[in-house]
Phi, psi and omega in degrees: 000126186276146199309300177312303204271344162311299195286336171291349204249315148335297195301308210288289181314352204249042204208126158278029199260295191285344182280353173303292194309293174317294170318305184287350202252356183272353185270331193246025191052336194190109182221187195252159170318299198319306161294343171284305174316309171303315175274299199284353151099048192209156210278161194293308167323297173289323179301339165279333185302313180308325171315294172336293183325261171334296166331267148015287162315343202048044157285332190235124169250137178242127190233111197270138217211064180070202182324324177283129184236128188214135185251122220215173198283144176299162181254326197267007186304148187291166192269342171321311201287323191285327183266342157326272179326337198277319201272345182309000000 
């Protein structure tokens, strides 16, 4: 894992908003903005932006499903970040 794609996978992790988000979706493997939004108590907007974030890092992978987007843990996460993650 190159040192640049470490510090984007760090920066993401680095808001509890988004480790709320991780906790939720690693407990329930796979949810929609909507339901993510709902458990961490938070507007749909923002909860997509953060999503966005995490995507963006490859923490997260998104699968658009008709109407629906649904977000479930990356396959391609680096392994710091993966073990980061391990421990939500």
């Amino acid at each position: 894992m190159k040192d640049k794609e470490m510090e984007r996978g760090f920066k993401a992790l680095g808001n509890r908003r988004r480790l709320a988000i991780l906790r939720f979706i690693k407990k329930v493997k796979e949810a929609t903005v909507g339901d993510i939004a709902e458990e961490i108590k938070l507007s749909f907007k923002s909860t997509s932006r953060h999503l966005s974030v995490l995507a963006a890092a490859d923490i997260v992978e998104r699968e658009q499903r008709s109407l629906q987007a649904f977000y479930r843990l990356g396959d391609a996460i680096g392994e710091p970040v993966r073990r980061a993650v391990s421990i939500l």
